[in-house]
C-alpha positions as CSV (number, residue, x, y, z in Angstrom):
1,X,-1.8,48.6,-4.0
2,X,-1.0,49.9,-7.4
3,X,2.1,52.5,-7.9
4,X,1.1,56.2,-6.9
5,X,0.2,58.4,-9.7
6,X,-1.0,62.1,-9.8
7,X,-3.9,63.6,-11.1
8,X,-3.8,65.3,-14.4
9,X,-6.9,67.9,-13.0
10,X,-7.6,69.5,-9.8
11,X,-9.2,72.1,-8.6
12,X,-12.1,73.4,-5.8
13,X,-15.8,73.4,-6.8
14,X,-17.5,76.8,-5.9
15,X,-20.8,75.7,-3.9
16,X,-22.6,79.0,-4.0
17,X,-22.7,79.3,-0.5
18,X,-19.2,79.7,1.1
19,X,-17.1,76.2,0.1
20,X,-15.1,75.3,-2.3
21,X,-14.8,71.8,-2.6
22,X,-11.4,70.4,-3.5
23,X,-11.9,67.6,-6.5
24,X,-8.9,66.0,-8.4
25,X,-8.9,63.5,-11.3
26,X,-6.5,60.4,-12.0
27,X,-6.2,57.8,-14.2
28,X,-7.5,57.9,-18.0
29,X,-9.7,60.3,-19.2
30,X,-11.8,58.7,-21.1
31,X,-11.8,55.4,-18.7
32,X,-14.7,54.3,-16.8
33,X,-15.9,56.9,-13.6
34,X,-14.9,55.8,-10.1
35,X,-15.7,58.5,-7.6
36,X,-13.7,57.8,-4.0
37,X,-15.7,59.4,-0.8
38,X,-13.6,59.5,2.0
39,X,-14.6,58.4,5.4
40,X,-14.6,60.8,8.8
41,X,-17.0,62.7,8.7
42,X,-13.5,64.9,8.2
43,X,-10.8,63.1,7.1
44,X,-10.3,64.0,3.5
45,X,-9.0,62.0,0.7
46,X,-5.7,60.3,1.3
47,X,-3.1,60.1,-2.2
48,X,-3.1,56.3,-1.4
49,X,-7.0,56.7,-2.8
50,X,-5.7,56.5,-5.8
51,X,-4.0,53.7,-6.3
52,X,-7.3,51.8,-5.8
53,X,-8.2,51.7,-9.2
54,X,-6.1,50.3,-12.5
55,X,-5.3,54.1,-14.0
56,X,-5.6,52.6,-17.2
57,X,-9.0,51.5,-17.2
58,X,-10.7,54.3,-15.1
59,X,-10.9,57.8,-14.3
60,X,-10.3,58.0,-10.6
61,X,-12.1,61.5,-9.5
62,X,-11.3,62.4,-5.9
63,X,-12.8,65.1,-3.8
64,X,-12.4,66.7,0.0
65,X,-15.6,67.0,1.7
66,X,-16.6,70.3,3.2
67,X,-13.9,71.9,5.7
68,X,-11.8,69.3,5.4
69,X,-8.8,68.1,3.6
70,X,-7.8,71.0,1.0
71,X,-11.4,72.4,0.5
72,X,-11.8,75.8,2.1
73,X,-12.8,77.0,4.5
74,X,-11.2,74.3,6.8
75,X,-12.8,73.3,9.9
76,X,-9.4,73.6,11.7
77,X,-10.0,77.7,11.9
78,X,-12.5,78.2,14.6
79,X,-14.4,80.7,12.8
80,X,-15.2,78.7,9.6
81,X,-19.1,78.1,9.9
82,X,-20.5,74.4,9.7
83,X,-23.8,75.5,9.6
84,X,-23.7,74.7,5.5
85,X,-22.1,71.3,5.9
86,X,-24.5,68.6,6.5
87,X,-25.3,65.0,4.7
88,X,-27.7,67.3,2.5
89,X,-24.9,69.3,1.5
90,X,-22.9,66.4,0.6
91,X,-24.9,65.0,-1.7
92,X,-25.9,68.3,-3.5
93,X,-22.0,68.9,-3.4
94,X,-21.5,65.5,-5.5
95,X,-24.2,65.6,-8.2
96,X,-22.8,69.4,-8.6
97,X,-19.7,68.1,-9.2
98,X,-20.5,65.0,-11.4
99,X,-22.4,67.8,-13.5
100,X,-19.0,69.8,-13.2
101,X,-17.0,67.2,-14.7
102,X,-19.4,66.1,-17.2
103,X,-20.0,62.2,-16.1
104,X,-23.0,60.6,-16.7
105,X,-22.8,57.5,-14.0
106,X,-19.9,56.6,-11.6
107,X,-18.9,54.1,-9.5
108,X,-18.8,54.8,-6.0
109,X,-15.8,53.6,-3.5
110,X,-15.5,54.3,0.1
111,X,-16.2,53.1,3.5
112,X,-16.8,53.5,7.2
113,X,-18.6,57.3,7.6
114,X,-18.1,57.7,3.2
115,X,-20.5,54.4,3.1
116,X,-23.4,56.2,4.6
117,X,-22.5,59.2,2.6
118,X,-22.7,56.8,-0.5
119,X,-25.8,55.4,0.4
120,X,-27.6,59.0,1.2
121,X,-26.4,59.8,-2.6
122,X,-27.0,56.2,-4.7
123,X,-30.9,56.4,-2.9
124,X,-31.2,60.3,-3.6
125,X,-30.0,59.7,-7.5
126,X,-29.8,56.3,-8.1
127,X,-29.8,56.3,-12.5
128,X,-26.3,58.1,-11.5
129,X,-25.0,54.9,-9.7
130,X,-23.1,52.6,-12.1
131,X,-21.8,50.4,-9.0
132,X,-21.0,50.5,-5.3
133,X,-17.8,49.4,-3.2
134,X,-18.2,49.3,0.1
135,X,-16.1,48.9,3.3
136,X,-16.6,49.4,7.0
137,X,-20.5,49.9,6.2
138,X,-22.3,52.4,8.4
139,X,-25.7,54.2,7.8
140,X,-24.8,56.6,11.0
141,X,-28.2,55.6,12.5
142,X,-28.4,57.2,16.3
143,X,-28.4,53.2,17.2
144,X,-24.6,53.2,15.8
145,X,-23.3,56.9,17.1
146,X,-24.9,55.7,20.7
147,X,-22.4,52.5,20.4
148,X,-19.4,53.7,19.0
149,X,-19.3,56.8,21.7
150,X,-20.9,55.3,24.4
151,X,-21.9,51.8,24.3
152,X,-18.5,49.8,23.3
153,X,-16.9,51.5,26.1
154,X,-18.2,48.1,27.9
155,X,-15.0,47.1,26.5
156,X,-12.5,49.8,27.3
157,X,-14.7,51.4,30.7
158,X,-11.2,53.2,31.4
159,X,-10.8,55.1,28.1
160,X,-14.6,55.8,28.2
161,X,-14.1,57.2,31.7
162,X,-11.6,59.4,30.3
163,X,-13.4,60.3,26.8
164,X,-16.6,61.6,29.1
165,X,-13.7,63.6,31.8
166,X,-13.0,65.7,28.5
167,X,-15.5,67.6,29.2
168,X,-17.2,69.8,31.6
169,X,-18.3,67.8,34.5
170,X,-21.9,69.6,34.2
171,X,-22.0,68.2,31.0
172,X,-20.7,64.8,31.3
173,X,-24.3,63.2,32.4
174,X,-26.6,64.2,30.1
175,X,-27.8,62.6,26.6
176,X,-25.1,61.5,24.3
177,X,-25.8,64.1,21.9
178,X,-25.2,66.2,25.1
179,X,-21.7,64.9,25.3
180,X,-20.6,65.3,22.1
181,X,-22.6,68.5,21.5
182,X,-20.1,69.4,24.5
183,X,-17.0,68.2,22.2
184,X,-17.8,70.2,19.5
185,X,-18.3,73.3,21.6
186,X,-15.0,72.5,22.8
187,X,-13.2,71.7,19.6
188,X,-14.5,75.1,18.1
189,X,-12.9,77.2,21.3
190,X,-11.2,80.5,20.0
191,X,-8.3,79.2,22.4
192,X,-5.7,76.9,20.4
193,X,-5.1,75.0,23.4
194,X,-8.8,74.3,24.5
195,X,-9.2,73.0,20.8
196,X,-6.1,70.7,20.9
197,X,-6.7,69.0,24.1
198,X,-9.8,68.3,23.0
199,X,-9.3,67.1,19.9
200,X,-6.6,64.6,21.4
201,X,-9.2,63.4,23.8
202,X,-11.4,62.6,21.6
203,X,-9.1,60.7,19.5
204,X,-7.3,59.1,21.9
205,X,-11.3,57.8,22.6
206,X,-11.0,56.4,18.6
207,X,-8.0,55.1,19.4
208,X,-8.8,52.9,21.9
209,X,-12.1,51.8,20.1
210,X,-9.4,49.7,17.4
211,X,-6.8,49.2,19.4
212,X,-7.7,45.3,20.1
213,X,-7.8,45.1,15.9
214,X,-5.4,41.8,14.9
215,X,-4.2,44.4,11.7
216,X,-4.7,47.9,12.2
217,X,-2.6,50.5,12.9
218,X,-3.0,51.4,16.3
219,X,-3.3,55.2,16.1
220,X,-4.9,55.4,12.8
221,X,-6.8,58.4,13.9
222,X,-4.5,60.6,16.3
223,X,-0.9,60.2,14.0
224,X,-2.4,63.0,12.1
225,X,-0.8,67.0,12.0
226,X,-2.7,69.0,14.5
227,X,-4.9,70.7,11.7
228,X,-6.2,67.6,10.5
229,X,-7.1,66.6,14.1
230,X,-9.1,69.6,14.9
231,X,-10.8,69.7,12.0
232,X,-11.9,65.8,12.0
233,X,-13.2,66.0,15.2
234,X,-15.0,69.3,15.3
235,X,-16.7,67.7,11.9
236,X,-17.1,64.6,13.7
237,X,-18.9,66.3,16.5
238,X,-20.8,68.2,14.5
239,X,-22.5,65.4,12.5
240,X,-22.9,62.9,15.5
241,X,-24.6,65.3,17.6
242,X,-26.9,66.1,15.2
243,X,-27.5,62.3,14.2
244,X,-25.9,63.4,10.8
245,X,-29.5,65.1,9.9
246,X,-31.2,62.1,9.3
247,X,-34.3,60.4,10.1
248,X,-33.3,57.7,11.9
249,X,-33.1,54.1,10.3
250,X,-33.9,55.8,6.7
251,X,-31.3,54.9,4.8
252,X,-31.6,51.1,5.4
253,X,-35.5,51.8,4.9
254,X,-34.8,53.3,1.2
255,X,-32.4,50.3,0.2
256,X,-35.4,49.2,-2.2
257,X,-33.6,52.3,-4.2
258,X,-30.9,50.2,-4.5
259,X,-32.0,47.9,-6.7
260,X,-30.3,47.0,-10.2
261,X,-27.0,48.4,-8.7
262,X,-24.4,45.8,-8.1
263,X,-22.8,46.4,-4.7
264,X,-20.0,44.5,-2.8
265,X,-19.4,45.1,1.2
266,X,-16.5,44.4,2.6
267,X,-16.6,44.2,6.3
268,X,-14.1,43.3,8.7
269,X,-15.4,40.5,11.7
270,X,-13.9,42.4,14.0
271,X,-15.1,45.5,13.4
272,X,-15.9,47.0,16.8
273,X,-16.7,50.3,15.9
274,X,-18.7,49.8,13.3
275,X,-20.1,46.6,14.0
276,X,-20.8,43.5,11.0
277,X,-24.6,43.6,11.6
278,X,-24.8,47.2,9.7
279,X,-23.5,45.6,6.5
280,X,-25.6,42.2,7.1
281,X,-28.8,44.3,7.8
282,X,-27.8,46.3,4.5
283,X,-27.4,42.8,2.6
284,X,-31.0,41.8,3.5
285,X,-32.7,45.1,2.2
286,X,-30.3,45.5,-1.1
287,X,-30.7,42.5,-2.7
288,X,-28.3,43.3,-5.8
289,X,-25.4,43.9,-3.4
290,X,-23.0,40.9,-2.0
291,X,-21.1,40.7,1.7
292,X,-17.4,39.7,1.8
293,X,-16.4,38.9,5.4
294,X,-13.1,39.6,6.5
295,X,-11.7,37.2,9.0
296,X,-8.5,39.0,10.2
297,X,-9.7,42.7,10.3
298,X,-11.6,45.0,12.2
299,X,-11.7,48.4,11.4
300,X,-8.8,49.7,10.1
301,X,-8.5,47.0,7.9
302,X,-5.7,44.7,6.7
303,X,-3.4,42.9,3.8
304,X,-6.9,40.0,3.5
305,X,-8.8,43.0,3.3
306,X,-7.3,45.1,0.5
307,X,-7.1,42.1,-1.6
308,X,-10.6,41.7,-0.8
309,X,-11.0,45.4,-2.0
310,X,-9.3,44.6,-5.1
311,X,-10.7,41.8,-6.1
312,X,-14.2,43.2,-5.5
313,X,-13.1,46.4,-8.0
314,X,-11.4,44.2,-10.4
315,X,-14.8,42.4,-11.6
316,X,-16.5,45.9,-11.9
317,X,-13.0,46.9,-14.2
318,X,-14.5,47.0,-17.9
């Protein structure tokens, strides 16, 4: 990766409705836009975002999603309401802020849960879409949630077992939604220790789902401070439940929007919890956009697969 820098502006974004949205900006100021959306739903931007891009050629703009990272109110306090966070809100929070910082078209970077985030935004406001990196490609269809929280547990039927004893045993046999619905009640307990176990269990279910990866770091999701974990998972929860409001199988539907913006997907072969046929089914409805394959990686990625990253940057680099 290139050295770490720091931004030269920062601040949060007031929505009108409660958030403030963290955004920093890195890089050269008058360089070409690159906008990184973090994966999760939850995680927030990591500093090692920013050393994606050459600092000299673009202007590396970074944001927190809501409740999450340093925007405010974080998910982590129990009584911060989610009710205003939703895909929706997302993509009304990322033209708001393009508008904020005055850019007329961006490319966008990010992967796993920020690649469906991306696509809800490029097919809502495509003229604002220069070009589109892509890793870990989801479109968090109801097809995917049911296999990453249910259905790859044919793999790992002994964490499974465990991810479903997390919760109430009254509510361990119902829907999926049902389960995770469960979680997030769980997760957003007024007692500290309710949230925390939870939150472990669930990650310890994340865990799991990479841990047969020939690269990754084995507890990419639970070696976070406890903050962070509540708050990923009750955001997590929230948007799987819910089939991250919307209508199922739509964003590969709209691809056609896609077209004239130059994509590349980078996907790992071994990506069990997000699975290579998302990004091949993407291929075949945007035709302007080009699959990389990564032998050696699965989720979490790998050396192969940051060069891959790289590369597929470096011949968007003006």
């Amino acid at each position: 990766m290139l050295p770490p820098i720091e931004p030269y502006d920062h601040g949060h974004l007031d929505t009108g409705d409660g958030h403030l949205v963290y955004w920093e900006v890195c890089g050269n100021p008058a360089g070409k836009p690159a906008l990184v959306v973090h994966g999760g739903p939850g995680s927030g931007c990591s500093t090692n975002a920013r050393r994606t891009f050459d600092p000299e050629h673009y202007r590396i703009i970074l944001f927190d999603q809501r409740n999450c990272g340093r925007s405010l109110p974080h998910a982590s306090d129990p009584a911060a309401d989610l009710s205003t966070n939703t895909t929706q809100h997302l993509v009304a929070d990322m033209e708001r802020l393009r508008e904020h910082l005055g850019v007329e078209r961006w490319l966008l970077y990010g992967g796993s849960w920020g690649s469906t985030l991306m696509l809800a935004y490029a097919e809502a406001h495509p003229e604002r879409v220069s070009e589109i990196v892509m890793v870990a490609a989801t479109m968090t269809r109801r097809y995917e949630i049911d296999w990453l929280y249910r259905g790859v547990g044919r793999f790992f039927p002994e964490e499974w077992q465990r991810f479903r004893a997390g919760v109430p045993e009254d509510q361990r046999d119902g829907d999926l939604p049902d389960l995770l619905a469960a979680y997030h009640r769980l997760v957003s307990d007024p007692d500290p220790q309710v949230r925390a176990k939870a939150a472990q269990d669930w990650l310890a279910w994340e865990d799991a789902v990479i841990s047969l990866e020939p690269n990754g770091k084995r507890d990419a999701y639970s070696d976070r401070p406890s903050d962070a974990q509540v708050a990923f998972v009750r955001i997590c929860s929230h948007y799987f439940a819910n089939g991250a409001w919307l209508e199922e199988g739509a964003l590969l539907r709209d691809a056609h929007r896609l077209a004239g913006i130059p994509g590349v997907i980078v996907h790992g072969r071994f990506d069990l919890g997000a699975p290579l046929e998302n990004a091949w089914q993407l291929t075949q409805a945007w035709p302007d956009a080009r699959l990389v394959v990564v032998d050696d990686s699965g989720h979490t990625g790998s050396e192969t697969m940051r060069d891959a990253i790289m590369s597929a940057i470096a011949g968007f680099t003006p």
